[in-house]
N, C-alpha and C positions, 0 to 999 in steps of 0.2 A: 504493500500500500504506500508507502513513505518510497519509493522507487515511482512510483507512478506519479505521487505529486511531484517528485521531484522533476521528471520529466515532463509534470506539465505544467510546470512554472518556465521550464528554459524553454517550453513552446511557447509559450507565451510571451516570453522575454525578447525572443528570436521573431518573432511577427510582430511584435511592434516596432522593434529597430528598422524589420523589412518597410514597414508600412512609414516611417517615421522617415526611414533615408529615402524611399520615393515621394513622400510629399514635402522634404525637407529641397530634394534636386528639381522638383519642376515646381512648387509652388514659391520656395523660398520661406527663411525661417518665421519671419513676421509672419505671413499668413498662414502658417498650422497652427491648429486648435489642437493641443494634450485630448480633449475629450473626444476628439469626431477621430482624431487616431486610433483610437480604445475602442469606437466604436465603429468602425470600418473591420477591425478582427476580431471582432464580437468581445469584447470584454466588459469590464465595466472602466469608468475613468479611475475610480477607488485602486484597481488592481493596475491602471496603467504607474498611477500616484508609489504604488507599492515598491513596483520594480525599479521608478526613474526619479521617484519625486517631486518633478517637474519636467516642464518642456524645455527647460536648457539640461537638466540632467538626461533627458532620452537623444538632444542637441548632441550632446559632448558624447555618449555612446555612440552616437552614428559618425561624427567626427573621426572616433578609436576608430572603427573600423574601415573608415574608409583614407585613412591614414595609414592604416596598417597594410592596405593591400597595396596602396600605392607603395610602400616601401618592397612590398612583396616585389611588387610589377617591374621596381629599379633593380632589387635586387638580381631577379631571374631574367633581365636587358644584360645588365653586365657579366653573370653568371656566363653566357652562351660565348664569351669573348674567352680568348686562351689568354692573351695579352695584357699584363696588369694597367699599360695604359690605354687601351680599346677599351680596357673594362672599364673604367673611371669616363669616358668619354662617354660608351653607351647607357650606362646610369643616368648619366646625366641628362642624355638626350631622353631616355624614355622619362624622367621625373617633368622636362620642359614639354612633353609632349602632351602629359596625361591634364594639361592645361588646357586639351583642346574637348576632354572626356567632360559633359554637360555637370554631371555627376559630382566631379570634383573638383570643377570650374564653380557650383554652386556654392556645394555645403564647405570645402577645406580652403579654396581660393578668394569665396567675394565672402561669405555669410560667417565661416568660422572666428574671422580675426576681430571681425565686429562685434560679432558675439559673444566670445569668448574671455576678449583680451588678448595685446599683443603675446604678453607674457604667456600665456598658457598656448595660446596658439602655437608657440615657438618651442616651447617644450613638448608639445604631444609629434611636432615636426619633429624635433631633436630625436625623439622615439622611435620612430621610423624613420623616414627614409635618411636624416642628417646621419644619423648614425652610421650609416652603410658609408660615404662620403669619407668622412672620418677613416674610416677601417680602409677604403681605396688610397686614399693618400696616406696611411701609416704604409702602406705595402710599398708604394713607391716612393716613399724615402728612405726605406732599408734597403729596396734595389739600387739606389741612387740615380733614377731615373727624375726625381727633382731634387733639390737640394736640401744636405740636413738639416733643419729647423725644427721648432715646436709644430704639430699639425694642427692644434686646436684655433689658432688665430687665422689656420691659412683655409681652414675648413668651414670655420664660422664667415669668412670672407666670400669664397664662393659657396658656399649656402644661400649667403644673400643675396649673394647678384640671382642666384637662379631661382632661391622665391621672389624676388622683384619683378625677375625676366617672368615667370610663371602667371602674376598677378598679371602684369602686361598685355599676357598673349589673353588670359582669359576675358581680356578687356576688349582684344585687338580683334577687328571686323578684317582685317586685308586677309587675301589668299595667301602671300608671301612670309607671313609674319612668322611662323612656325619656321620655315628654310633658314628669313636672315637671319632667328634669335638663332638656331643652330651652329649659321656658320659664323658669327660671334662669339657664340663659345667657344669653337675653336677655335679660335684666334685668341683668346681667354688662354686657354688653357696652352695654347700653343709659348705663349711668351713665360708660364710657369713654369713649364718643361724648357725653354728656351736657357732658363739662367742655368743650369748644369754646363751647360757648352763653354 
């Protein structure tokens, strides 16, 4: 019995976030109602209150997770590369890419930082995908493919430019926008690798 509720608490839990991150992506967070959420998966709002507390606490779950996959999505970009500097370059490009994804152009790109706060927005990034970033440039400055330094300044540096670049594209209406910020990065990243020579 206590197996069954337990499992029908995390259904429960798991169909709200579902219903919560699709009207969180096409309606935007202003216009979801905590109650018409609860009650679009039949629940009650009592039991939406249970799980999240509120509509920024069901906010900041659907944030987690859809932070989380985007770190997933960066990580298995770079993954597919043999080359520890392909790998850091195609992380990067799928992190700048997944700007173009409605989803995460929404809730992690225009709705999260506002809602959230800079600070915490910045930490739930730091948890996902920054982290991977991090761990790509510690690899290449033990290969000595950029030069020895601290990583953490040079990591939190292009972090930034690439959630700026990120916010940008999810702003930017042009065809091109996604190619130039591209090949900006590399030329970014080109003159990082540059000072070894």
């Amino acid at each position: 019995m206590a197996g069954t509720r337990a499992e029908q608490r995390a259904a429960t839990r798991g169909a709200l976030l579902a219903e919560g991150r699709r009207r969180f992506a096409e309606e935007g967070y202003q216009a979801v109602v905590l109650a018409d959420v609860a009650q679009a998966v039949g629940v009650t709002k009592g039991a939406a209150y249970h799980h999240f507390t509120s509509k920024a606490g069901l906010f900041r779950a659907v944030v987690a997770d859809v932070q989380r996959e985007l770190g997933e999505r960066v990580a298995e970009a770079a993954d597919r590369q043999d080359d520890p500097w392909e790998r850091l370059r195609a992380g990067c490009r799928a992190f700048l890419a997944a700007g173009s994804d409605p989803t995460v152009r929404r809730i992690v790109l225009t709705d999260a930082p506002a809602v959230l706060g800079w600070d915490e927005w910045r930490a739930m990034d730091e948890d996902s995908s920054a982290r991977h970033l991090a761990e790509a440039l510690t690899d290449l400055v033990a290969a000595g493919t950029i030069p020895e330094q601290p990583v953490e300044p040079l990591a939190r540096l292009l972090s930034g430019a690439m959630n700026e670049a990120a916010l940008w594209l999810a702003r930017s209406e042009g065809p091109d926008a996604l190619e130039q910020t591209e090949r900006a990065l590399d030329r970014l990243l080109a003159g990082v690798k540059a000072t070894t020579e």
